[in-house]
C-alpha positions as CSV (number, residue, x, y, z in Angstrom):
1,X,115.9,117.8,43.8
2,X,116.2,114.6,45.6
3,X,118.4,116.5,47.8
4,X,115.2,119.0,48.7
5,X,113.0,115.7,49.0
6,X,114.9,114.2,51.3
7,X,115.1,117.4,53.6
8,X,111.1,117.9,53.5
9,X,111.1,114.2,53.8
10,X,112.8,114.4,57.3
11,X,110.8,117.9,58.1
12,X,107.5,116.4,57.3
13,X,108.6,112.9,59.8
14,X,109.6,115.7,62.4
15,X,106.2,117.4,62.5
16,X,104.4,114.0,62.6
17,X,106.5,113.2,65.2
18,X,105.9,116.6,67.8
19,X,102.2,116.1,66.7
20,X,102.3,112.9,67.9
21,X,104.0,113.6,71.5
22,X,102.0,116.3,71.7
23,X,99.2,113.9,71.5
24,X,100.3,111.4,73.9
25,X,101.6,114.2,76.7
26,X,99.1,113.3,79.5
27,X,97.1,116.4,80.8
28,X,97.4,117.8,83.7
29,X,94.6,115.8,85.6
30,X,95.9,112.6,83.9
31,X,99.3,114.0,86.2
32,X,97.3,114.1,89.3
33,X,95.6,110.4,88.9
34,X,98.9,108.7,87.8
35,X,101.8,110.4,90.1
36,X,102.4,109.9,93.6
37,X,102.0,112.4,96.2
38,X,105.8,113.1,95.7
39,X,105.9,113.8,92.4
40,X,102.4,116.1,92.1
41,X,104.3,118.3,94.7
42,X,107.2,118.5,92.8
43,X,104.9,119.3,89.3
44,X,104.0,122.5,89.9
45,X,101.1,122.6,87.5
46,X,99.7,119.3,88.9
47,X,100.2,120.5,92.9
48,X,98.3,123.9,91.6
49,X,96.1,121.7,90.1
50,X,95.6,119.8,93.0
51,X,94.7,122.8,95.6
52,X,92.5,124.2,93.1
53,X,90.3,121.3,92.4
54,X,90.2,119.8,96.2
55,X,88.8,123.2,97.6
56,X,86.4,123.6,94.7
57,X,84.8,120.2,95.0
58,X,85.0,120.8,99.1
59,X,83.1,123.9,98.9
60,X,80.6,122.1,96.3
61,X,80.1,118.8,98.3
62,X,81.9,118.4,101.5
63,X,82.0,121.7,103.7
64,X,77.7,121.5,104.2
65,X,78.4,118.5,106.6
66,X,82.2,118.6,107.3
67,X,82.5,122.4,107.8
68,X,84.4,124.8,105.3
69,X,87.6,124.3,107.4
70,X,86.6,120.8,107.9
71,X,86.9,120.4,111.4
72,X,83.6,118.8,111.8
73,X,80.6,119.3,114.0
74,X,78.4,116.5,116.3
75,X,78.0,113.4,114.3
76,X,80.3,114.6,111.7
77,X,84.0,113.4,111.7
78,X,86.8,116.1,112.0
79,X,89.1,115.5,108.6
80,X,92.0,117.4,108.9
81,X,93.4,116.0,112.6
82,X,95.2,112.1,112.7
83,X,92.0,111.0,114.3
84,X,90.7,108.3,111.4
85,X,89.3,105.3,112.0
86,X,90.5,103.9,108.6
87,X,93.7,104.0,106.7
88,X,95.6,106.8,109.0
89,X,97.6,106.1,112.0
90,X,100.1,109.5,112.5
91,X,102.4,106.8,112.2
92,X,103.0,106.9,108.9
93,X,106.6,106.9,107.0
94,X,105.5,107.7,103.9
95,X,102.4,109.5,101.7
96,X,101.7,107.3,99.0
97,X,99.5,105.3,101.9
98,X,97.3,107.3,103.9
99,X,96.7,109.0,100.5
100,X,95.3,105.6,98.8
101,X,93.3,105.1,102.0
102,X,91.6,108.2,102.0
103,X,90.9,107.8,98.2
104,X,88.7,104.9,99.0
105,X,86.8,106.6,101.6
106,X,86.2,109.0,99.4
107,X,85.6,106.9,96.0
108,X,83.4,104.4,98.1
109,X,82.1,106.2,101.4
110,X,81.4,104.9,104.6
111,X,78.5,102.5,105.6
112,X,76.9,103.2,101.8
113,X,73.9,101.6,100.8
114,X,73.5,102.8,97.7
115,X,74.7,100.0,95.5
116,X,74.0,98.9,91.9
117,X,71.9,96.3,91.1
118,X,74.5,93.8,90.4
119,X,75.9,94.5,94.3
120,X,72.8,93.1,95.7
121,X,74.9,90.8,97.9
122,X,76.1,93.3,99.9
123,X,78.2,92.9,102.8
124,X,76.0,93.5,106.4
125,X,73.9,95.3,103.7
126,X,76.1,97.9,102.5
127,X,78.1,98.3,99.2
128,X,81.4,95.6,99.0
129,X,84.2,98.4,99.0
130,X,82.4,101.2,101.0
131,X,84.1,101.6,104.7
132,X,81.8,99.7,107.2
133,X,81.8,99.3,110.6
134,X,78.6,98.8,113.0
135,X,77.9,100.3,116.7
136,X,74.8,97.8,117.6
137,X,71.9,99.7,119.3
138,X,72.7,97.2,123.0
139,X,69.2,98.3,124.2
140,X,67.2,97.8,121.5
141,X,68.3,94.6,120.5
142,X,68.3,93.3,123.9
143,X,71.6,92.8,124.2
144,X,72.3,94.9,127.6
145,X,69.7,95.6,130.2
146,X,69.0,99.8,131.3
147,X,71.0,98.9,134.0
148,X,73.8,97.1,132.1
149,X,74.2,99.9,129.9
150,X,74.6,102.5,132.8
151,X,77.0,100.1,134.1
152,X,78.8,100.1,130.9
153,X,78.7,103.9,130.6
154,X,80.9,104.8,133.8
155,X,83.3,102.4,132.2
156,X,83.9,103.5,129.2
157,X,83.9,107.1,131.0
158,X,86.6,105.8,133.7
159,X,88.5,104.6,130.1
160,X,89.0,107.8,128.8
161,X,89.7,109.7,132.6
162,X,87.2,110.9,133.0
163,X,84.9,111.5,136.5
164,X,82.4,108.2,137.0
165,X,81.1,105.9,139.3
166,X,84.0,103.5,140.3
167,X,82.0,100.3,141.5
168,X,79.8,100.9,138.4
169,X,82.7,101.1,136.7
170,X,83.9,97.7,137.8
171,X,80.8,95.8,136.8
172,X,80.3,97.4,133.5
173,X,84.3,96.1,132.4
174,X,82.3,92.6,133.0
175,X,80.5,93.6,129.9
176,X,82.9,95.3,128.1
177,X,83.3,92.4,126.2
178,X,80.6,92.8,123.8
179,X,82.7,95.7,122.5
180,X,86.2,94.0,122.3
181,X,86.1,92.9,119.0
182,X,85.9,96.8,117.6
183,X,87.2,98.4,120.2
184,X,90.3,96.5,121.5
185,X,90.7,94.8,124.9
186,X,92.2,97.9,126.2
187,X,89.5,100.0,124.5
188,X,92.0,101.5,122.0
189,X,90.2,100.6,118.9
190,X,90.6,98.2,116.2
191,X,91.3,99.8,112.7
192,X,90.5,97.0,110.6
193,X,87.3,96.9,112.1
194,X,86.6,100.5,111.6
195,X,86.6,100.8,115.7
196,X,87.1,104.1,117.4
197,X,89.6,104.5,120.3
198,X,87.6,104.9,123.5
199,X,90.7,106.1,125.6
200,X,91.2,109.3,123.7
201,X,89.1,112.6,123.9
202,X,88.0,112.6,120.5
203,X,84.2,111.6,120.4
204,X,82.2,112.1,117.1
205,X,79.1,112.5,118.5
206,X,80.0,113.6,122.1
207,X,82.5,112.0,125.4
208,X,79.4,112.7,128.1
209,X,77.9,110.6,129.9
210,X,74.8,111.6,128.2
211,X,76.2,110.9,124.4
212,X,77.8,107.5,125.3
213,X,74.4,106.2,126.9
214,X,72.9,107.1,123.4
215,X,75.5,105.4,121.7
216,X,75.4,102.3,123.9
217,X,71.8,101.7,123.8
218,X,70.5,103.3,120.1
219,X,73.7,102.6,118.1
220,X,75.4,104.8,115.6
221,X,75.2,104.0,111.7
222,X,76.6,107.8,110.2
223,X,77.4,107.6,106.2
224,X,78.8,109.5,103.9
225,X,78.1,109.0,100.3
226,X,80.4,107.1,97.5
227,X,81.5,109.9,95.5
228,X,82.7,107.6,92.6
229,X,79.8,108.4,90.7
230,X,79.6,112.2,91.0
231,X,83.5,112.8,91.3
232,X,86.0,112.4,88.4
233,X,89.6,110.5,89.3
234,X,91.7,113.2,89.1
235,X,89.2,115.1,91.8
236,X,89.0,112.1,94.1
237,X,92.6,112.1,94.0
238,X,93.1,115.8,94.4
239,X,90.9,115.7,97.5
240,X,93.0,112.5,99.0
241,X,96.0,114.5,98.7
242,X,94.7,118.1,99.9
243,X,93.4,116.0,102.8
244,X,96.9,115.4,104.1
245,X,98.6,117.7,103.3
246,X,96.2,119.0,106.2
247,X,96.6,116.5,108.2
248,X,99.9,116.9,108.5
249,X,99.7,120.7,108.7
């Protein structure tokens, strides 16, 4: 008898105990949010998981302005090329990076104003973690004069090769300054700043002479909303790592 109490002793402690792993196995989605980029691809569940939930929550929220292959359109960044103006260089040696930095675009957005209450100190008027950067309107705020910013425009056209006005040129460099702390002495661009590379043929909203007059004298301020709220970890994550695995093709 004590024999057969001691054996459903030890069966009943071995049920309690698979009950209890069972209960402490993480899901899937708790996978995704806690693993790095290395080891979702190497859980297959977790990298189906993954594919799944990134090009659900792309076709639900992301491919109206980004496009359903994501490439972009006018005023909308491209999201699949090395083109970022945060957190990606196509320099990078490993995933766990680009894939963090892309999670906070995502989590906080770019240039978002729509902050709670207790945020009301904002940064330049935008939430503390969202992704800010700031093209001033140069006309508006008197800053540059018409002719100042035509000036400027063959410049940053000559920058980037392409045909303008060479003596025009030469007088808007003098002015070039006001745009060297985003864009880079060189007009490269400054990533901590969130400032685009003017050397490069890769214009949001448009490399013409036309477009860059806009931009000069009106400014841009484009946003995307902080998903944090409307998005779950384990999507935000999903979409950081879907993301580049197409960048990187």
């Amino acid at each position: 008898m004590k024999r057969c109490y001691a054996y459903l002793s030890f069966a009943f402690g071995i049920l309690v105990l698979t009950i209890a792993t069972a209960q402490a196995a993480p899901t899937v989605a708790e996978r995704v949010v806690i693993e790095s980029p290395y080891a979702i691809k190497a859980d297959a569940e977790a990298d189906a998981f993954v594919t799944a939930t990134a090009e659900k929550a792309i076709a639900q929220h992301c491919a109206s302005c980004h496009g359903a292959d994501l490439h972009g359109k006018p005023g909308v960044p491209d999201l699949v090329d090395y083109e970022f103006i945060w957190g990606v260089t196509g320099e990078e040696t490993s995933d766990v990076g680009p894939v963090a930095a892309l999670e906070q675009t995502i989590r906080y957005g770019v240039r978002n104003q729509d902050c709670p209450a207790v945020h009301a100190q904002a940064l330049y008027g935008d939430c503390p973690d969202t992704r800010y950067s700031e093209m001033p309107a140069f006309a508006t705020n008197g800053t540059l004069t018409v002719e100042q910013i035509r000036d400027l425009t063959d410049y940053v056209l000559s920058l980037s090769g392409k045909q303008a006005d060479a003596p025009a040129a030469e007088r808007g460099k003098k002015d070039f300054g006001q745009c060297v702390e985003c864009h880079g002495a060189e007009g490269m661009g400054y990533r901590p700043y969130g400032g685009p590379d003017l050397t490069d043929d890769v214009w949001i909203y448009g490399g013409d002479r036309g477009a860059i007059t806009a931009s000069i004298t009106a400014g841009r301020m484009g946003r995307c909303p902080a998903w944090v709220d409307t998005l779950d970890a384990a999507t935000i994550k999903a979409l950081a790592v879907y993301l580049w695995r197409k960048v990187q093709g």
